[in-house]
C-alpha positions as CSV (number, residue, x, y, z in Angstrom):
1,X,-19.0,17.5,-10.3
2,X,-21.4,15.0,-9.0
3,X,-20.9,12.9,-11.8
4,X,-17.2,13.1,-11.1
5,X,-17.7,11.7,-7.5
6,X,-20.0,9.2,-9.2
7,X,-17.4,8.1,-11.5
8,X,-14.8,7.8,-8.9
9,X,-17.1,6.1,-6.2
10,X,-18.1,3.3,-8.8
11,X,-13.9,2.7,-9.5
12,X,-13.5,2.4,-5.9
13,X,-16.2,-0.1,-5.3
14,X,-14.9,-1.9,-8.4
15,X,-11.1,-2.2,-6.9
16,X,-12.9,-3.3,-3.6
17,X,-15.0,-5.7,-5.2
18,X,-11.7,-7.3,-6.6
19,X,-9.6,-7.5,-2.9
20,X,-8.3,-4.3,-3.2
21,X,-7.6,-2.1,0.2
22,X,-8.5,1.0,-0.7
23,X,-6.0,3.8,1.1
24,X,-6.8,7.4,1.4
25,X,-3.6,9.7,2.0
26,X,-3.3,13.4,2.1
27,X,-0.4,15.8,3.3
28,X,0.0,19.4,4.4
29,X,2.3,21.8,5.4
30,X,2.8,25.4,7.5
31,X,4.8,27.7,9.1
32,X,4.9,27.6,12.5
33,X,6.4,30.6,14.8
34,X,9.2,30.1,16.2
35,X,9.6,26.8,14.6
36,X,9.5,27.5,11.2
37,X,7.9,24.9,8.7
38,X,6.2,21.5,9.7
39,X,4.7,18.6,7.7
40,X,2.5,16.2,8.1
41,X,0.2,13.5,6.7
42,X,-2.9,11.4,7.1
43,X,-3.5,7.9,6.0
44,X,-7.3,7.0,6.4
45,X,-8.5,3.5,5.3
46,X,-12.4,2.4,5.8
47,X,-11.1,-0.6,7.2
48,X,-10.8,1.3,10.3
49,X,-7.0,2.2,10.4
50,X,-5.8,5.6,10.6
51,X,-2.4,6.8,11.0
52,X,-1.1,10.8,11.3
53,X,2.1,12.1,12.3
54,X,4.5,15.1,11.8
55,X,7.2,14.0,9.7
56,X,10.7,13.5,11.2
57,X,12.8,17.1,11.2
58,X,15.7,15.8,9.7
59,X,13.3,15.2,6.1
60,X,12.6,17.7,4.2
61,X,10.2,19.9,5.1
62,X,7.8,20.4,1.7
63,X,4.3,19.6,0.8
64,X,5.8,16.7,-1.5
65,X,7.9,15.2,1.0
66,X,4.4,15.0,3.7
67,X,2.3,13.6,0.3
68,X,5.5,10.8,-0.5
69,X,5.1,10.3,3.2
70,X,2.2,9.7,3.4
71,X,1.9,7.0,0.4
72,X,4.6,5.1,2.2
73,X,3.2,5.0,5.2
74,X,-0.2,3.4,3.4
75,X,1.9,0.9,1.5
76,X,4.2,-0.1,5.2
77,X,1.2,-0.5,7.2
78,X,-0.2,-3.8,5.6
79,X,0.7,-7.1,4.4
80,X,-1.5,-7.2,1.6
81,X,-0.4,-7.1,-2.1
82,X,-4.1,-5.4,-3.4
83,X,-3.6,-1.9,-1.9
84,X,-4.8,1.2,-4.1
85,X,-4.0,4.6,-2.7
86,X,-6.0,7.7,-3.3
87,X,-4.0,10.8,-2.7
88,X,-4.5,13.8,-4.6
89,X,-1.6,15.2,-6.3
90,X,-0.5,14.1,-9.6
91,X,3.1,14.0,-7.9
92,X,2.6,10.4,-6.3
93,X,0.9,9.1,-9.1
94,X,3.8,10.3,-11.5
95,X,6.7,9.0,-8.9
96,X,4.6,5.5,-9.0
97,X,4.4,5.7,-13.0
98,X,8.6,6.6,-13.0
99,X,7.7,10.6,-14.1
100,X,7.4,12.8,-10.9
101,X,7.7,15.9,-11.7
102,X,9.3,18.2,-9.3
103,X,8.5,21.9,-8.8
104,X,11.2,24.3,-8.1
């Protein structure tokens, strides 16, 4: 495992190294009494924005949906061109590739 972290810290500093904002997203989801199921996500950059929020009620109310959140809410909060997200389900990575694959 700790070479695992090693691995991925050294392809973070590389994407830095070459202008890259590096974007860390992450979404969850629960039931709340009363209210039923809520979403929401976290987009943590070391540049020193963060953003989190409850998605709007009239999405859908999954673990996907908060994660796809998420990801667009990194990618809408800056102008720059050089943004890499880390997130980590294979879901966004597939939707940015043109495979998502969907549970049911």
């Amino acid at each position: 495992k700790l070479q695992d972290v090693c691995t991925v810290g050294g392809a973070i500093e590389q994407l830095q190294s070459k202008g890259f904002l590096v974007v860390y997203t992450d979404g969850s989801a629960g039931i709340l009494p009363k209210i039923d199921g809520i979403v929401g996500c976290g987009v943590y950059s070391e540049c020193g924005w963060s953003i989190s929020a409850f998605l709007p009620t009239n999405q859908r109310q999954t673990v996907n949906t908060a994660e796809l959140f998420a990801a667009f809410q990194a990618l809408g909060s800056t102008d720059l061109r050089r943004v890499a997200i880390c997130t980590d389900p294979s879901y966004i990575y597939g939707g940015a590739m043109g495979s998502p694959k969907v549970r049911r």
